[in-house]
C-alpha positions in Angstrom: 48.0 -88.6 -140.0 46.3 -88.0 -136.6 46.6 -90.0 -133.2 43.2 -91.3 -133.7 44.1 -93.0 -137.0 47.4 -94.2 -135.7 46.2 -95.6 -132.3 43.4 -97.0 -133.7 44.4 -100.6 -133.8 46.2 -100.3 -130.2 42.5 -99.5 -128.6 41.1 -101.9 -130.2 43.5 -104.4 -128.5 43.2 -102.7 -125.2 39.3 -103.5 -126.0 39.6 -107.0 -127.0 42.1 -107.6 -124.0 39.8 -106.1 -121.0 36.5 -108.2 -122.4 38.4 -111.1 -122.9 39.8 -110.7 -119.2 36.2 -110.0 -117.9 34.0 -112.6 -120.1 32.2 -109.6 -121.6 30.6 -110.0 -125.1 31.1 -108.4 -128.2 31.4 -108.6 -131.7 33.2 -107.1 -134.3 30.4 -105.0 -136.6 30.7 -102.5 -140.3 33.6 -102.3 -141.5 35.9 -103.4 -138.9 34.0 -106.8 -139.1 34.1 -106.5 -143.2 37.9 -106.4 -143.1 38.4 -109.8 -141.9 36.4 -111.7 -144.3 37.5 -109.0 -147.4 40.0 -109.5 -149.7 40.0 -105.9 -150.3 42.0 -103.7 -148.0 41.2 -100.4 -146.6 43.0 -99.7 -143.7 44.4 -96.4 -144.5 41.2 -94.7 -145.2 39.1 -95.6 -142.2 40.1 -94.0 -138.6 38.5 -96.1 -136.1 36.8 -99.8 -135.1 33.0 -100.5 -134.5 32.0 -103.7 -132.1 28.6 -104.5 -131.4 27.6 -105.5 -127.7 24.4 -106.3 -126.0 23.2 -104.5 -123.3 24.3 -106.8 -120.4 27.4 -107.0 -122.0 27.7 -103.0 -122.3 26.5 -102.5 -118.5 28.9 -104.9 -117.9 31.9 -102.6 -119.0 31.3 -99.1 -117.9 31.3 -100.6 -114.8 34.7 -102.2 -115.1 35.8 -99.4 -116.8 33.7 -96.3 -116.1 36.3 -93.9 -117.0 36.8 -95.0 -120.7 33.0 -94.9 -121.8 31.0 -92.1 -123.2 27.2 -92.1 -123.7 24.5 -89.8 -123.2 23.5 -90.7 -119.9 26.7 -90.4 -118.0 28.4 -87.1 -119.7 26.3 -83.8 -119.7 27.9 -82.3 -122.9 27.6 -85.6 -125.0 24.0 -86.6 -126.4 24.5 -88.6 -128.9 22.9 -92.0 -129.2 26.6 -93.7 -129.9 27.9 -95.1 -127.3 32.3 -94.7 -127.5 35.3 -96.5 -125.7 38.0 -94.0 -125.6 41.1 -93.3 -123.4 39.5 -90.5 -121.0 36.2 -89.6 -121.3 36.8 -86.5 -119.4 37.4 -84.1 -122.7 35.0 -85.1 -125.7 37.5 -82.8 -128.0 40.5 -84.3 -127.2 42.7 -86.2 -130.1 42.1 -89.6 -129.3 41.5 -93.1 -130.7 37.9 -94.2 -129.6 35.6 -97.4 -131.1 32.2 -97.5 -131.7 29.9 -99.1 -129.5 26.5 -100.6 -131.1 23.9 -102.7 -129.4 22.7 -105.6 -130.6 18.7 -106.1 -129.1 16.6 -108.7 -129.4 12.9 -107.3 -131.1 10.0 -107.9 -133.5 9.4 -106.4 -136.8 6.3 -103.5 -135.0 9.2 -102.1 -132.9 11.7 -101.5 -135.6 8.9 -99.4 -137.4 8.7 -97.6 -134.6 12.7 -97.0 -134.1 13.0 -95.9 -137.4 9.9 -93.9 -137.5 10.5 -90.1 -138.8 10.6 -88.5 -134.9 12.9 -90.9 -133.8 15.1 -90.3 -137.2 15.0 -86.6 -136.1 15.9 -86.9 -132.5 19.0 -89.2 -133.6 20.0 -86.5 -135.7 19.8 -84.1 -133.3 21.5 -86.2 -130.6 24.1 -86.6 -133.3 25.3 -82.9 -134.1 24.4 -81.1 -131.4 27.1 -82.5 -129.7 29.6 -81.0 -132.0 31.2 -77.3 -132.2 32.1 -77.2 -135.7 33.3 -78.5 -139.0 35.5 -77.1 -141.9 32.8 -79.2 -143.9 29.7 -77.0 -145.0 27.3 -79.5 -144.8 27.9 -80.7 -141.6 27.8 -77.2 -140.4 24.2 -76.5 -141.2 23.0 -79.5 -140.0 24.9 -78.9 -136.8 22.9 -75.1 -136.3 19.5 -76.7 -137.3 20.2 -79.5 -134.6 20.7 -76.9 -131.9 17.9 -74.8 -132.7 16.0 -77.8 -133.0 17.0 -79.3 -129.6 14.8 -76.8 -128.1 11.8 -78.4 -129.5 12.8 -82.2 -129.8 14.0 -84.7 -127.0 17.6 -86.0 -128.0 17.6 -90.2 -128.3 19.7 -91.7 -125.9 20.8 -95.5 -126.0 18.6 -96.6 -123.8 15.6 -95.0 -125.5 16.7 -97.2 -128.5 16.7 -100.4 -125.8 13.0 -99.4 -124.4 11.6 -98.8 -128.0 13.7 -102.1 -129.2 13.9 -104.9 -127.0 11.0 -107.6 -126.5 11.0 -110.8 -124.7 9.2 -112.2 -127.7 11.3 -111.7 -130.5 11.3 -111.8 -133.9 14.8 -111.8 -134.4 17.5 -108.9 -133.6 18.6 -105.6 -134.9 22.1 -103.8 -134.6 21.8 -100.1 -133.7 23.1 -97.8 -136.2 24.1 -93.6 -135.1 22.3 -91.6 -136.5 19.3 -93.7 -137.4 18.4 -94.0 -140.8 16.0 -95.8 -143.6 19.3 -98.5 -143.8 18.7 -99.6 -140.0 16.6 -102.3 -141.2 20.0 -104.0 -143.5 21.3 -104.7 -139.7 18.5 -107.3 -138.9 19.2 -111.0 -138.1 16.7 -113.5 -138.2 18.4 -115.8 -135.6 21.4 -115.3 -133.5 22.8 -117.7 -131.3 25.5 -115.3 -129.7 28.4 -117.9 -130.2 31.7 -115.9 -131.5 34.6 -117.8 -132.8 38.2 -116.4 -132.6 39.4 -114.1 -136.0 42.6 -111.9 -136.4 42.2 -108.2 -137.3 45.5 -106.3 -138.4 47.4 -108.6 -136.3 45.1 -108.3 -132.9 42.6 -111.4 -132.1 38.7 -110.2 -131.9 35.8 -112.1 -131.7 32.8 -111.9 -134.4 29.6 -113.3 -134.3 28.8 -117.1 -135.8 26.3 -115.7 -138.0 28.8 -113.0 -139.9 28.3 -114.3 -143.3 24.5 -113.4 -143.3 24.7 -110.1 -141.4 27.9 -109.1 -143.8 25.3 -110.4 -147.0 22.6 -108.0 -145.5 25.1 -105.0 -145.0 27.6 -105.0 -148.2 25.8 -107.9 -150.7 26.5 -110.8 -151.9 29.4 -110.6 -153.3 31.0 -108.9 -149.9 34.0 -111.5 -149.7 35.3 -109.2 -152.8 34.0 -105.6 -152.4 35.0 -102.4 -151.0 32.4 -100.5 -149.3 32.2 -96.6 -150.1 34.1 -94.9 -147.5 33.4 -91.1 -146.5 36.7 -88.9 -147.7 36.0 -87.2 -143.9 38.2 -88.2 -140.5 37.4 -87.2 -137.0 39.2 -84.4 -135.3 38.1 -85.7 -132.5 35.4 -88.3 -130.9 32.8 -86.1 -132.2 33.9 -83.8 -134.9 34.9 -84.5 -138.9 36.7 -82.8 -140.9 38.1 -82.6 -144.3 41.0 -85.7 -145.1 43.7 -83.2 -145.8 43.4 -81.5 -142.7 44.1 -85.2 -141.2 47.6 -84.6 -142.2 48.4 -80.9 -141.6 50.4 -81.7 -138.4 52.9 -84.5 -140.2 53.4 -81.6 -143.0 54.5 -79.1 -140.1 57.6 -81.1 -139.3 
């Protein structure tokens, strides 16, 4: 088992600790947010946290902490759309616990159509795995080529692409981002949200989740979600970037 499976939990509480010290607002969101209302458990097959913030809130940290955020617009080798707290943001392929950052934007119904349009689904895509090297997964290896050649012809989507394309004053309701975008975005839409968070415990660290969780979780997993498991990849990250085949998650322990 790699460090970014077993450090997982202690970023998140160095996560939790520096917004709660700063008044900066977030959200538990995916999985991470399924896990406290679930009575199934998971833990072991799942090698990192995902929050949602809002922009302000998001501005807000990388300035307090510049030096443990990666996004597109700050790092010249990173393009990807998904915004990452991590421990140094100085090597994307170092072995290190990160969480996902989404964004939570207030919007109308004509802009998610746009935001989930078939160009913006490609330039996501390419934003996604053009940041990577490699993979010992096939797949993920073509599609990382094709997104490099097809760099050259397409933009890459940023985060704040998303926020221009996304955000309106006269709102509909909101939308989570999702990295890369796909047909599902539109299961991350909340009709109303009145960003009160209430106090929850997450493998024994306390996080803060969104009043409207039920909802959102009904949206993302169903109705029965108090009593499912969602379907998790059989792939962990190498890296901040990079996946790779589970057993290779454990080659290192073996060694010994």
């Amino acid at each position: 088992m790699n460090k970014i499976f077993q450090e997982k939990n202690r970023i998140l509480e160095e996560f939790a600790n520096l917004c709660q010290q700063n008044s900066i607002w977030y959200s538990m969101d995916n999985h991470s947010l399924l896990a406290i209302y679930s009575s199934e458990n998971w833990d072991d097959e799942k090698d990192h946290h995902d929050v949602m913030m809002s922009f302000e809130a998001y501005e807000k940290l990388k300035v307090i902490a510049p030096n443990r955020i990666i996004d597109s617009t700050m790092h010249s080798e990173y393009y990807s759309a998904q915004n990452k707290f991590v421990d140094d943001n100085q090597d994307l392929y170092k072995e290190q616990p990160f969480i996902n950052i989404n964004l939570i934007v207030p919007t109308k119904v004509k802009n998610i159509k746009k935001y989930i349009s078939w160009s913006n689904k490609i330039r996501s895509n390419i934003a996604y795995y053009s940041t990577w090297t490699e993979s010992n997964i096939t797949k993920y290896n073509n599609k990382i080529k094709m997104a490099k050649f097809l760099k050259l012809f397409f933009n890459p989507i940023n985060y704040k692409d998303i926020i221009n394309i996304l955000y309106t004053e006269d709102f509909e309701g909101f939308i989570v981002t999702e990295n890369p975008i796909t047909k599902n975005a539109t299961y991350k839409w909340l009709s109303n949200l009145s960003y009160d968070v209430q106090k929850e415990i997450l493998n024994n660290i306390e996080v803060y989740v969104i009043q409207e969780y039920d909802q959102y979780l009904r949206n993302l997993y169903g109705q029965k979600y108090q009593i499912s498991k969602p379907n998790l990849s059989s792939y962990f990250h190498k890296n901040i970037i990079e996946i790779v085949r589970e057993e290779n998650q454990f080659e290192s322990e073996n060694e010994e």
